[in-house]
C-alpha positions as CSV (number, residue, x, y, z in Angstrom):
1,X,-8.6,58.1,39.2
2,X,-8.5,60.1,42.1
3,X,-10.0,64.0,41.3
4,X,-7.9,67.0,42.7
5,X,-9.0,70.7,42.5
6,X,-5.9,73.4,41.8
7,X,-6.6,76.9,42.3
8,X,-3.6,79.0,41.3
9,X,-3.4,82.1,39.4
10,X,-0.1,81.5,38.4
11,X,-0.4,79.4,35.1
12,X,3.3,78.2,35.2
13,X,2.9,77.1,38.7
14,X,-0.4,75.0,37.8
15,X,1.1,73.5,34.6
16,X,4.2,71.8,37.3
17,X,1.5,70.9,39.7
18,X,-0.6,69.5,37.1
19,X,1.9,67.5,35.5
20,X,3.2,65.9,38.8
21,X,-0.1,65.2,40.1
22,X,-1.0,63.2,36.7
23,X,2.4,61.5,37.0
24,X,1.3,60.6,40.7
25,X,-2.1,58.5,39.4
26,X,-4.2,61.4,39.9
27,X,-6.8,63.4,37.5
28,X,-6.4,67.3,38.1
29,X,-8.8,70.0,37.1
30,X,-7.0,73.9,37.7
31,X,-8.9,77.0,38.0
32,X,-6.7,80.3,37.7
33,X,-9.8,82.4,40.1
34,X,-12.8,81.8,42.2
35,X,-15.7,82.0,39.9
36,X,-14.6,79.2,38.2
37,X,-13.6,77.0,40.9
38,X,-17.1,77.5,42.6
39,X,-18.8,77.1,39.2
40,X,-17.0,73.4,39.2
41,X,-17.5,72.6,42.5
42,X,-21.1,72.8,42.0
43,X,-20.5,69.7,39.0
44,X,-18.4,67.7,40.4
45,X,-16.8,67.4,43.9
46,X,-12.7,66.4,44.1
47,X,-11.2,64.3,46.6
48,X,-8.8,67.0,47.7
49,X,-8.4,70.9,46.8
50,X,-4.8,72.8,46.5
51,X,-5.7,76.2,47.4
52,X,-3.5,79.6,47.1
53,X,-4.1,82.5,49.1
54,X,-3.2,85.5,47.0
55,X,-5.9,85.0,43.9
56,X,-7.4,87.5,41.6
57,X,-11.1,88.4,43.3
58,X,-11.3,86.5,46.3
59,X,-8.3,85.6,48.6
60,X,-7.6,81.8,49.6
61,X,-8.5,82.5,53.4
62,X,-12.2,83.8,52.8
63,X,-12.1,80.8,50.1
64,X,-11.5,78.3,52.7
65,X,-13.9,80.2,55.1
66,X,-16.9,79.7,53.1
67,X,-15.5,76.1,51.8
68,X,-15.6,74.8,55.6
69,X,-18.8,76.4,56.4
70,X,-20.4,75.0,53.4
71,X,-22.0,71.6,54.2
72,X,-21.4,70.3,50.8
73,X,-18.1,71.1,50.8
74,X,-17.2,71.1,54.3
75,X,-15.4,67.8,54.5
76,X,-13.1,68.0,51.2
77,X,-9.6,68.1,52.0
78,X,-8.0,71.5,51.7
79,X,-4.4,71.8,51.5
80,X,-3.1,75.7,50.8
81,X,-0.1,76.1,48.4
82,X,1.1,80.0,49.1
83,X,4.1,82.3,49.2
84,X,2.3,83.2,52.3
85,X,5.2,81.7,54.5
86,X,4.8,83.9,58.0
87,X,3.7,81.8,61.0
88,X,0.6,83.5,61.7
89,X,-0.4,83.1,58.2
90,X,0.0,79.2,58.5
91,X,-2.2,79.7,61.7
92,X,-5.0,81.6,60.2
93,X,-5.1,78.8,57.0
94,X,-4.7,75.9,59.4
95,X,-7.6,77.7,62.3
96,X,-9.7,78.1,59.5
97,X,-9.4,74.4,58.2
98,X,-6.9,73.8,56.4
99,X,-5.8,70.2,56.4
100,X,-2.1,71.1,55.8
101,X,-0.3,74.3,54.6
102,X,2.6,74.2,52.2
103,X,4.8,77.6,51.3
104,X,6.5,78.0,48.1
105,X,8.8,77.2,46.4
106,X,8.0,73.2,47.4
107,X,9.3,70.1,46.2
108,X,7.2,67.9,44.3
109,X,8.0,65.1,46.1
110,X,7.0,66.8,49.6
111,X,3.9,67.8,47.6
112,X,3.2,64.2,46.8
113,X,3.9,62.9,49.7
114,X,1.8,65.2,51.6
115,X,-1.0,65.1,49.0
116,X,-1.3,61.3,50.1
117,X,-1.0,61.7,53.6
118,X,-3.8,64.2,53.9
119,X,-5.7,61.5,51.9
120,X,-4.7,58.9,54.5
121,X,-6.0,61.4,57.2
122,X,-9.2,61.8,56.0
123,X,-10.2,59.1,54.5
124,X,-10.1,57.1,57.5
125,X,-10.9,59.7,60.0
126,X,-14.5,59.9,59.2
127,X,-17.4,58.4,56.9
128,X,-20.3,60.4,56.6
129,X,-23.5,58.9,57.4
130,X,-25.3,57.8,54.5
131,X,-28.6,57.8,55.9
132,X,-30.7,60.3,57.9
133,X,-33.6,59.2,60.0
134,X,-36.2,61.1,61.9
135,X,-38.8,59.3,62.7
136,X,-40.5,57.1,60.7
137,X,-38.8,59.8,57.8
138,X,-35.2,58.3,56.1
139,X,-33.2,60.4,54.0
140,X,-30.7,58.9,51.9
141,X,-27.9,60.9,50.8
142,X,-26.0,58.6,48.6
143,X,-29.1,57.3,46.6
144,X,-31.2,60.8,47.3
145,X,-34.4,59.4,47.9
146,X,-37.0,60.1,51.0
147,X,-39.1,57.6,52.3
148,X,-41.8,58.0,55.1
149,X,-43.3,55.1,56.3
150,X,-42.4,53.3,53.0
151,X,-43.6,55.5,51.3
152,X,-41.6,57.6,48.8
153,X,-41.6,61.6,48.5
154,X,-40.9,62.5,45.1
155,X,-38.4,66.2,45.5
156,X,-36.1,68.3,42.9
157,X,-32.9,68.6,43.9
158,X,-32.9,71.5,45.8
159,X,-35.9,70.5,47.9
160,X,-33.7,67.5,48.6
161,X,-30.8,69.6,49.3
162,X,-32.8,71.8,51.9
163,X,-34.2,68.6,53.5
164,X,-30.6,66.9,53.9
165,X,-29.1,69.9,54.8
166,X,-31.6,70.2,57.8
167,X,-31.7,66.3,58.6
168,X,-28.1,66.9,59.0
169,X,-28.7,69.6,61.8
170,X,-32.0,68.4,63.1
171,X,-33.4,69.7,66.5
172,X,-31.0,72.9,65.6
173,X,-32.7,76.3,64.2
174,X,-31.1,76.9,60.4
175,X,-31.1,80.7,59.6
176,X,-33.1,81.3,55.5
177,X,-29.5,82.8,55.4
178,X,-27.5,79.9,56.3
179,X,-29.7,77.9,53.9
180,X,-29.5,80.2,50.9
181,X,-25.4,80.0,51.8
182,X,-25.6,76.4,52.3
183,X,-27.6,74.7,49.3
184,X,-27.6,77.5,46.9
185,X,-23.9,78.4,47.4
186,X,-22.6,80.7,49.1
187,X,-21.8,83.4,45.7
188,X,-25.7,83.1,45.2
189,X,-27.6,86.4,45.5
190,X,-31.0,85.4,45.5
191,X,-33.6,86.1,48.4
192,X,-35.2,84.5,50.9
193,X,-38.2,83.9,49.4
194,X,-36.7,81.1,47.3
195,X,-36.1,79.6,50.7
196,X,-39.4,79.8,51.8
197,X,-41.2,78.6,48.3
198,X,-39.0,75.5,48.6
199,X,-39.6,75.2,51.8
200,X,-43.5,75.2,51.6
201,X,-43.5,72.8,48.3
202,X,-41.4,70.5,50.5
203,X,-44.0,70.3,53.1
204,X,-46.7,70.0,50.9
205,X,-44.9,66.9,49.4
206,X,-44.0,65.1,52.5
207,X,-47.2,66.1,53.9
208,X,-48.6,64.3,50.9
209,X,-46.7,60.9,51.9
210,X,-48.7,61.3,55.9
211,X,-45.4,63.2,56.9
212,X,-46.7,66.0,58.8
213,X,-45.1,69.3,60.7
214,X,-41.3,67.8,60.1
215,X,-39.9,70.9,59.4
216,X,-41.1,74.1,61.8
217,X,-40.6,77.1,61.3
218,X,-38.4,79.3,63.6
219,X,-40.4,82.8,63.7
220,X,-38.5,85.4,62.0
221,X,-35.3,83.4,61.9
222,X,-35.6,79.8,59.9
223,X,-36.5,76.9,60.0
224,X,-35.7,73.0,61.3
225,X,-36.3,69.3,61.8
226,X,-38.2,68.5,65.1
């Protein structure tokens, strides 16, 4: 069944929502703030997230923000369930990304309805690519493997991770910033040094498979795929 993220303070709210979602064929999983929502996103993605804008710690807006500038979560469905009912509020969620913007109190019929319509939308309006090739280098994002030349390069996950993420913007400089936001998330407070250890065990393993001076390095901004 169909996954669907619901991110509502309000526990009464959540319990309706949750009930009619699992009457409507779907599985639903509902976080009541941020930290917890991010912490699952980061296990397992959902098909579509309900998202409301006045939560504890972190509003819904700055949530969808760094959800749409987030390449691993950038093309999940986002539809905001709020109280939030002024017209420039429904153009701030929907500017930002929002795939549709419901105000409460909602039927849960309409919330079906729309629920499978965004679906609709989305599924057919784009397939990410699968494969990334530079080269003689292929990246494959579903089976997360790296070949050069037939031959494989052996990476963790978050080498991987870096790699796609700059496969996926190739020829374009990638701030240590943007990459720390990007692949490590973007509640992570590390520094940029992680970037650039992964960054130089990377090359050392693609280097090791005859893949030389892939990834450049962008002086005193980043890095990226030439």
């Amino acid at each position: 069944m169909s996954l669907i993220y619901c991110v509502e303070d309000d526990s009464g709210i959540q319990e309706l929502i949750s009930c009619a979602l699992k009457s409507g064929g779907y599985t639903v999983d509902g976080f009541e703030n941020c930290h917890d929502f991010i912490a699952a996103l980061k296990t397992e993605l959902p098909v579509l997230i309900l998202l409301d804008v006045m939560l504890p710690g972190q509003d819904g807006f700055k949530i969808l923000n760094d959800l749409k500038r987030n390449a691993a979560y950038c093309d999940i469905p986002v539809i905001m369930l709020t109280a939030k009912s002024s017209e420039l509020d429904k153009v701030k969620g929907l500017e930002l990304g929002a795939d549709d913007y419901i105000t409460k109190p909602f039927g849960i019929m309409e919330l079906l309805s729309r629920i499978k319509a965004v679906l609709r939308r989305t599924s057919v309006a784009s397939v990410p690519a699968q494969i990334i090739n530079v080269d003689k280098l292929e990246i494959d994002l579903q089976k997360r493997t790296v070949f050069y030349n037939g031959q494989e390069a052996i990476l963790t996950y978050k080498e991987f991770e870096v790699l796609a993420y700059l496969g996926r913007h190739r020829g374009t400089a990638i701030s240590r910033e943007q990459l720390m936001t990007n692949v490590w998330g973007f509640d992570y407070e590390g520094e940029s040094r992680t970037v650039d250890a992964h960054i130089k065990t990377l090359r050392q393993k693609l280097e090791s498979v005859g893949c030389m001076d892939v990834v450049a390095t962008v002086r005193g901004f980043g890095y990226k795929i030439v």
